[in-house]
C-alpha positions as CSV (number, residue, x, y, z in Angstrom):
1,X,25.6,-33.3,22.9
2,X,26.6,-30.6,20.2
3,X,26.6,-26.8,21.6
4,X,26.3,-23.8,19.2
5,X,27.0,-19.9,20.3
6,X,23.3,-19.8,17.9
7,X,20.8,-22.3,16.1
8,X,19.2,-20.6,12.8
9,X,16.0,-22.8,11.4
10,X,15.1,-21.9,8.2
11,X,17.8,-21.6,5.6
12,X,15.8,-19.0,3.5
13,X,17.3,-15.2,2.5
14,X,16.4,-13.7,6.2
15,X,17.9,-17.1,8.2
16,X,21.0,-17.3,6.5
17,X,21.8,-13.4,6.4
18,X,21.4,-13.9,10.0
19,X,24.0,-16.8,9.9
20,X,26.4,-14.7,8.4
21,X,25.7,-11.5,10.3
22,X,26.5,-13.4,13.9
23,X,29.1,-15.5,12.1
24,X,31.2,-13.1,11.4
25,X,30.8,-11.6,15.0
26,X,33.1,-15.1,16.1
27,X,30.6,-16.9,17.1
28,X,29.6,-20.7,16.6
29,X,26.7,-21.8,14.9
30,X,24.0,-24.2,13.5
31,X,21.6,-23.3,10.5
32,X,19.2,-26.3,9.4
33,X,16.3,-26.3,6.6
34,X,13.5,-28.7,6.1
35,X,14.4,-28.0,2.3
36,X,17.5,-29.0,0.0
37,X,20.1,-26.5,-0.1
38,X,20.6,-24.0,-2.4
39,X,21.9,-25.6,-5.6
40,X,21.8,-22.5,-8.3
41,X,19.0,-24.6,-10.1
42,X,15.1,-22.8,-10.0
43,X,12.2,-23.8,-11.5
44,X,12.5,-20.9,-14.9
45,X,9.8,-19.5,-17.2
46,X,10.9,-19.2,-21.6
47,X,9.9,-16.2,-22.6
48,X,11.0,-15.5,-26.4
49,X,14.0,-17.4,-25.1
50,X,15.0,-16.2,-22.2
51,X,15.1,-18.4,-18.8
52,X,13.2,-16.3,-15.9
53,X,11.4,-16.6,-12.9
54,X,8.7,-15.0,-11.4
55,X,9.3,-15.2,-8.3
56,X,11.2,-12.1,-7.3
57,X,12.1,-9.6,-4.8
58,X,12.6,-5.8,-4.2
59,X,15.8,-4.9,-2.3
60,X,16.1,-1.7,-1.3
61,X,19.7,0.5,-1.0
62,X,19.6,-0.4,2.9
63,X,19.4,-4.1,2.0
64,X,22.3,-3.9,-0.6
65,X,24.6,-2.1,2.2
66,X,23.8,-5.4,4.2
67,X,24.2,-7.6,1.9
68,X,27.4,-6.3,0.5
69,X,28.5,-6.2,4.0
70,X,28.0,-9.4,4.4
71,X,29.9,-10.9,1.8
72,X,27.8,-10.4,-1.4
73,X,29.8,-9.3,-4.3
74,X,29.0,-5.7,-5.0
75,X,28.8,-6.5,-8.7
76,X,26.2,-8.8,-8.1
77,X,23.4,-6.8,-8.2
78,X,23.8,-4.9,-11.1
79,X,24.7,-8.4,-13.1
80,X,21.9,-10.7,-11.7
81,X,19.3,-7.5,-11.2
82,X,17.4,-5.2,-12.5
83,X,18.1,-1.6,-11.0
84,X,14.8,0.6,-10.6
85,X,15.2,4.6,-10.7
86,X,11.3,5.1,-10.3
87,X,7.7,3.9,-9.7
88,X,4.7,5.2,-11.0
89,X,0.8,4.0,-9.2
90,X,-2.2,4.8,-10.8
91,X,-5.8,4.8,-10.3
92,X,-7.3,2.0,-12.8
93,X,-10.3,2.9,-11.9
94,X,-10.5,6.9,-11.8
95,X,-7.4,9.6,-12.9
96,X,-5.1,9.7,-10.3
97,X,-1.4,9.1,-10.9
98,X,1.7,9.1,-8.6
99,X,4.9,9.2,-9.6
100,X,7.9,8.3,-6.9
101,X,12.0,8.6,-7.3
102,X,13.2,5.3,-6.5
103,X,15.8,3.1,-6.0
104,X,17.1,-0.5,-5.3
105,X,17.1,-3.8,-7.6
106,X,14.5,-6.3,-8.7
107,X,15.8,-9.8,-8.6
108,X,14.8,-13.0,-8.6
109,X,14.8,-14.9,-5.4
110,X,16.8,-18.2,-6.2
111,X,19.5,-15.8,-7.7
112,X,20.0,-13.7,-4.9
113,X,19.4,-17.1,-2.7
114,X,22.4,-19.0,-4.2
115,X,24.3,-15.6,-3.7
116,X,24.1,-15.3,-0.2
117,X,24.5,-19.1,0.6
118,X,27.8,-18.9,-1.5
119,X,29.0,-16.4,0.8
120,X,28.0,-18.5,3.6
121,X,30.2,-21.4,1.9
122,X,33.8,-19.4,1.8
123,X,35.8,-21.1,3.9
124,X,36.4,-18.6,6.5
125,X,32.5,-19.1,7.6
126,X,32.0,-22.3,6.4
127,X,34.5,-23.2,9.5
128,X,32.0,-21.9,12.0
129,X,28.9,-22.5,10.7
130,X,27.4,-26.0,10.4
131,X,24.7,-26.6,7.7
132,X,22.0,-29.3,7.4
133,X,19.5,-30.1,4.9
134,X,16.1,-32.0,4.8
135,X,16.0,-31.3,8.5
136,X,13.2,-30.2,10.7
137,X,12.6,-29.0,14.2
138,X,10.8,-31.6,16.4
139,X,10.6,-30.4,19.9
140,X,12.5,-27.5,21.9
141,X,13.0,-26.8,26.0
142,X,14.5,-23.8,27.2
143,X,16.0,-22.3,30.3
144,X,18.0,-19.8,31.8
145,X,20.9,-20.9,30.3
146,X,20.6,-22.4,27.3
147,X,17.7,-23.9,24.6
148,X,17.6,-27.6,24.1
149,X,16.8,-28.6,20.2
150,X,15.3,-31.8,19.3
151,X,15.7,-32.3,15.1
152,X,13.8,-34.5,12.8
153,X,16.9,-36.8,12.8
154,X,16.4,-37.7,16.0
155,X,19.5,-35.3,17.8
156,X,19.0,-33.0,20.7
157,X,21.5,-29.6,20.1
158,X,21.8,-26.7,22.6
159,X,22.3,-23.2,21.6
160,X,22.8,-20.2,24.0
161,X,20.1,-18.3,21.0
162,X,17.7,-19.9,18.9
163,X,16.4,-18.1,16.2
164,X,13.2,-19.2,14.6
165,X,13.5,-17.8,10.7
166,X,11.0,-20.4,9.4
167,X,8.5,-18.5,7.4
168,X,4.9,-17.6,7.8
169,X,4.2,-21.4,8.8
170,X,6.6,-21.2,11.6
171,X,7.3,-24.5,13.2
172,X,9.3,-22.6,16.1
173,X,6.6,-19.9,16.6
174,X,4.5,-22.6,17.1
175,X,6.8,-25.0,19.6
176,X,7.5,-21.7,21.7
177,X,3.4,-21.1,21.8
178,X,3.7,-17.8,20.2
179,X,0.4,-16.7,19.1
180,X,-0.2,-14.6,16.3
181,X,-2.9,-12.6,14.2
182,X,-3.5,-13.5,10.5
183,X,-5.9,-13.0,8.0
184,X,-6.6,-14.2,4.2
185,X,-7.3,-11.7,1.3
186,X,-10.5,-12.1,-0.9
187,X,-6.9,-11.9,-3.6
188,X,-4.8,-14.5,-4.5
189,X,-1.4,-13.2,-6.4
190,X,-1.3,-14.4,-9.9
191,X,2.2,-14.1,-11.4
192,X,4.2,-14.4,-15.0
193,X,7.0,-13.1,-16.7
194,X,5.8,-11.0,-19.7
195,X,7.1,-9.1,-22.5
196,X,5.7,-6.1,-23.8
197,X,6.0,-3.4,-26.8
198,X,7.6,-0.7,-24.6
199,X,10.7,-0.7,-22.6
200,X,10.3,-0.8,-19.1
201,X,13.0,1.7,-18.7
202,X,13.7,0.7,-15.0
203,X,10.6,1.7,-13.5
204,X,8.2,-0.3,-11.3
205,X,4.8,0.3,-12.4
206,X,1.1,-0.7,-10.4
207,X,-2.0,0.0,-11.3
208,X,-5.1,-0.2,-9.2
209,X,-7.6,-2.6,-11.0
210,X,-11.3,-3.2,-9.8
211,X,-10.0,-6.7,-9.3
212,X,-6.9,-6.0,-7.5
213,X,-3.5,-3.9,-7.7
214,X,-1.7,-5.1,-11.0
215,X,2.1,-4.4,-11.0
216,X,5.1,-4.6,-13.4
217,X,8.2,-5.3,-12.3
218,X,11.3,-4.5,-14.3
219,X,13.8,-7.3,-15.3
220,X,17.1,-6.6,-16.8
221,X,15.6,-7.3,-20.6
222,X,14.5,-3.7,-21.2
223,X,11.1,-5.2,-22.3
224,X,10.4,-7.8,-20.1
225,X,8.7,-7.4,-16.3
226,X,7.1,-10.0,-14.3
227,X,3.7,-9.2,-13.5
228,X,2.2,-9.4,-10.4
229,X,-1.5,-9.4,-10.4
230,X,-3.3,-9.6,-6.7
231,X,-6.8,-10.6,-8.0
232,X,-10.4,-11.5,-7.1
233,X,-10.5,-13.2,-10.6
234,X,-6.9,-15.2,-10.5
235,X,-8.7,-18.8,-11.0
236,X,-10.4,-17.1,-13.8
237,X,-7.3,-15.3,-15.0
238,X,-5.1,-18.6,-14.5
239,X,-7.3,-20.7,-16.8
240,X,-8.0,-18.5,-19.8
241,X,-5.5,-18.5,-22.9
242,X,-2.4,-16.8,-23.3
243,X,-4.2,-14.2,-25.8
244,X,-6.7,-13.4,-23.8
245,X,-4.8,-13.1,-21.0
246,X,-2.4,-11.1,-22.7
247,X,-5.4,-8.4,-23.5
248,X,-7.2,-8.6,-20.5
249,X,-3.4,-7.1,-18.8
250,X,-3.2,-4.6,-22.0
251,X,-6.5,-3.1,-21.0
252,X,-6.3,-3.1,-17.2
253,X,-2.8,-1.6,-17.7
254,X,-4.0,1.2,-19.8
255,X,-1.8,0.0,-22.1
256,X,1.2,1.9,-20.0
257,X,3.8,-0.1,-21.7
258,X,1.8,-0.9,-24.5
259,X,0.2,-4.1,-25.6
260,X,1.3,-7.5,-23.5
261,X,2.9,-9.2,-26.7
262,X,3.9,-12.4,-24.3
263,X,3.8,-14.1,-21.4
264,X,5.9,-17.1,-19.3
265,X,3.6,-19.8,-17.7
266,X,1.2,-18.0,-14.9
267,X,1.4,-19.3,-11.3
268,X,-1.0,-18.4,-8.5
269,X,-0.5,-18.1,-4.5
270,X,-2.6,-17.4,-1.6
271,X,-2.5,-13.7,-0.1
272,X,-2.4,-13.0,4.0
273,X,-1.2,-10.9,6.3
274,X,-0.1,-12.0,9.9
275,X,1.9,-10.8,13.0
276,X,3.3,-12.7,16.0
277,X,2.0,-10.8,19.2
278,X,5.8,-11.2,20.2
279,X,8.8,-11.4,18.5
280,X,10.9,-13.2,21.6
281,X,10.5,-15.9,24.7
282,X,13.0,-16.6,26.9
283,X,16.6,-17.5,24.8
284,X,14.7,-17.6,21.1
285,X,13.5,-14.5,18.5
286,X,11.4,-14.3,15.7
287,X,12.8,-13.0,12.6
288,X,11.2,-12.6,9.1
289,X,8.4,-14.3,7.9
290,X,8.2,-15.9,11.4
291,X,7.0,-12.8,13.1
292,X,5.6,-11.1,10.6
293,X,4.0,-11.1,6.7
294,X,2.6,-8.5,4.5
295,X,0.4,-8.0,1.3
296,X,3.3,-7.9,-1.6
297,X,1.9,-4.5,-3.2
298,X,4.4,-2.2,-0.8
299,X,7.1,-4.4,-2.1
300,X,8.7,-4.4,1.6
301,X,8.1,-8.0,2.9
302,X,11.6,-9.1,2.4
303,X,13.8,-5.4,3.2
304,X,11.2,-6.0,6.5
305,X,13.0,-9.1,7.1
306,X,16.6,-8.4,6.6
307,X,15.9,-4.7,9.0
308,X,15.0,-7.6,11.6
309,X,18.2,-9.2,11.3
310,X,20.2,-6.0,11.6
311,X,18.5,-4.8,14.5
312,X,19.2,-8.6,16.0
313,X,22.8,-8.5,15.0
314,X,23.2,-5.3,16.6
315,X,21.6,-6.0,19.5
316,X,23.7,-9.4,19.9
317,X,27.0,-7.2,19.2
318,X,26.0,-5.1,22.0
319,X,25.3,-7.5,24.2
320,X,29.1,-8.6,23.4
321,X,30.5,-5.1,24.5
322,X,28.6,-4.6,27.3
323,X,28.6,-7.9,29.6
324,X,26.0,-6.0,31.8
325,X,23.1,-7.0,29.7
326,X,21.5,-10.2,29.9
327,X,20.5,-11.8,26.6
328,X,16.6,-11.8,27.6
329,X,17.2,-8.0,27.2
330,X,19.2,-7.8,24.6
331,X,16.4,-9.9,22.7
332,X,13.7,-6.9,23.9
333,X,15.4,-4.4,23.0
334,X,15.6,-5.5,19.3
335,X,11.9,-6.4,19.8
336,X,10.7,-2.8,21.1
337,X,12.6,-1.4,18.2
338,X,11.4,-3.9,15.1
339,X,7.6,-4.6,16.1
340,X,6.9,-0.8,16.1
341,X,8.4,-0.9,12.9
342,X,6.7,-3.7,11.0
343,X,3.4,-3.2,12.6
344,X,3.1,0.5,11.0
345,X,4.2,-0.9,7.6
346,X,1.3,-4.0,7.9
347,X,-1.1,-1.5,8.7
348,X,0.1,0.5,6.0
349,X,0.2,-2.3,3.4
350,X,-3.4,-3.4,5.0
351,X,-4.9,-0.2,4.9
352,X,-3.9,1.0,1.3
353,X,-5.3,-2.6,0.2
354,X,-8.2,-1.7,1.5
355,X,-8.9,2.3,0.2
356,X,-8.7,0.4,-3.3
357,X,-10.7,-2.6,-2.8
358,X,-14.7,-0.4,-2.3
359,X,-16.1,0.0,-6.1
360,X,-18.0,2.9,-4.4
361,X,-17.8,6.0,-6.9
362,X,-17.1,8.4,-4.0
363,X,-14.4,6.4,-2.7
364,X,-12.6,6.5,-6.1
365,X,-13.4,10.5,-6.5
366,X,-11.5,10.8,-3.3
367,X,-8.2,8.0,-4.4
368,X,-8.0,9.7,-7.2
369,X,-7.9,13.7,-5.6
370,X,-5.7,12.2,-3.2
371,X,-3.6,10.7,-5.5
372,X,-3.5,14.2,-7.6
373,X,-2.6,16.0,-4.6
374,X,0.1,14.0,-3.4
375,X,2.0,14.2,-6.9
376,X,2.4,17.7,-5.7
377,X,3.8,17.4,-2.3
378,X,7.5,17.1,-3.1
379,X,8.4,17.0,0.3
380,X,5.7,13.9,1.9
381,X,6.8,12.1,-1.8
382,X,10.5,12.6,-0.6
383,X,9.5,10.7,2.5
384,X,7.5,8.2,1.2
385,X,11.0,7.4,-0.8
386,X,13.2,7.4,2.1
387,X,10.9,4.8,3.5
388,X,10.3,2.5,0.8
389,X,14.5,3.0,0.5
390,X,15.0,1.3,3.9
391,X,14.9,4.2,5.9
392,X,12.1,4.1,8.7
């Protein structure tokens, strides 16, 4: 029977930054996807020519560092990305406007996907990390010693650590009878790449529409975003024309970078937010997507995920120095310091949601004054930056 220092499932962004934060700590290990590997190959939208997704990510400067850290050319970012100096959130539905410094990239996910899984192919991981493909998870048993891994191909694996980084649907979460707490949106996210008459000039842009928040996300062409629309209406939205469309985001914009001129085919997806009520049991952890999802208008869901995994790989580098600790401690200790964490910023995320959602004319008096009086606190906007820059 094959034994690993660590078993990853889930070969996403969060599961295999984990596989190369504890790789190059020495130790031995095993990451496995139900999905084909990485191939540099994603599903693209033509706009005007160019070939873009919109699926994409914010990374914030905390997430870079890691990154980079890990193996990620530096360069990378600025070639593959766009870099954002600024984001600006208005009221669609009253007057208020805030405007936040910024910083980070914008980047779509099979880019920075096939980044990090080359860095888990140079050689000098590659020789301690195994990889498989088209795999699942069937069964699991655990002790105090080690966790016993049944696969879909039909072979049993111990690990000293398994580390469940299987997304929202979590097949691990479920074998390790971790419960959790989710709830749908009355919103599903409708998104496109689009081009429009004014440059984007590297700043992320959302509006708060009666049928949702409506954001624009820079992309390296100076007048192409992808739009992010989390609506009541996306159905409707999804099925009318391209012009109409194309007005319909031109108006609920307020026009802020002037008229929609084009759009890339639109795609919709279901909104929720969940948390596992625990993060860890026995020799196995939650990371990511596993433990916990967010609404996408804070932007954070994925910087969330790769703070888990350097909060994990801390706590397993400590656990190397100090032969004192038990692993079942080590795996608390990074749980008392994430779940605090993540649970402010889905309450967060869940609350603003909310303040936006009531078309109650008081309500949007009080968003708006609100919204007017924080563009005047330098000091709480300084915060609110050093937050959304990776540092909670």
């Amino acid at each position: 029977m094959a034994r690993y220092d660590f078993v990853i499932a889930g070969a996403g962004l969060v599961g295999l930054s984990a596989a190369l934060a504890l790789t190059r700590q020495g130790l031995k290990g095993l990451i496995f996807d139900h999905g084909l590997a990485p191939s540099g190959a994603s599903a693209t939208t033509q706009v005007l020519g160019l070939d873009r997704s919109p699926r994409v990510s914010a990374i914030n400067p905390v997430s870079v560092n890691f990154l980079t850290q890990l193996g990620v050319d530096p360069a990378f970012f600025d070639q593959a990305g766009c870099a954002v100096s600024g984001m600006t959130v208005w009221d669609g539905d009253g007057s208020g406007e805030l405007s936040l410094p910024s910083a980070g990239y914008i980047i779509e996910n099979h880019r920075l996907l096939n980044a990090v899984f080359n860095a888990i192919c140079q050689p000098s991981i590659a020789e301690a990390l195994t990889q498989q493909f088209e795999v699942g998870i069937v069964d699991l048993q655990q002790n105090d010693a080690t966790v016993s891994i049944t696969l879909t191909t039909g072979e049993t694996i111990e690990s000293g650590l398994l580390i469940g980084a299987d997304g929202s649907a979590s097949r691990t979460r479920d074998l390790l009878g971790i419960r959790s707490v989710a709830w749908r949106y009355d919103q599903t996210a409708l998104v496109c790449v689009s081009e429009t008459a004014l440059p984007h000039q590297g700043i992320a842009r959302q509006s708060f529409t009666p049928e949702g928040p409506l954001a624009f996300l820079p992309l390296p062409e100076p007048n192409h975003s992808v739009l992010v629309w989390s609506s009541t209406q996306a159905q409707a939205q999804l099925s009318c024309s391209d012009k109409e469309f194309s007005a319909m985001v031109s108006v609920h914009s307020a026009r802020a970078l002037g008229s929609v001129t084009a759009i890339g085919a639109r795609a919709v997806f279901p909104l929720q937010q969940q948390h596992a009520i625990r993060y860890t049991k026995g020799r196995s952890v939650l990371v990511g997507d596993a433990a916990h999802s967010i609404h996408p208008l804070a932007g954070q869901g994925l910087n969330l995920g790769f703070a888990d995994v350097i909060g994990l790989s801390q706590a397993i580098e400590n656990l190397r120095l100090d032969q004192r600790q038990s692993l079942s401690e080590a795996l608390r200790r990074y749980e008392a310091q994430r779940r605090p964490v993540n649970l402010r910023m889905t309450a967060a995320t869940d609350l603003l949601k909310r303040v936006f959602d009531p078309p109650s004319p008081l309500l949007r008096l009080a968003r708006s004054t609100g919204m007017r009086w924080l563009q005047d606190q330098t000091r709480l906007k300084e915060a609110l930056s050093l937050a959304a820059a990776g540092h909670l």
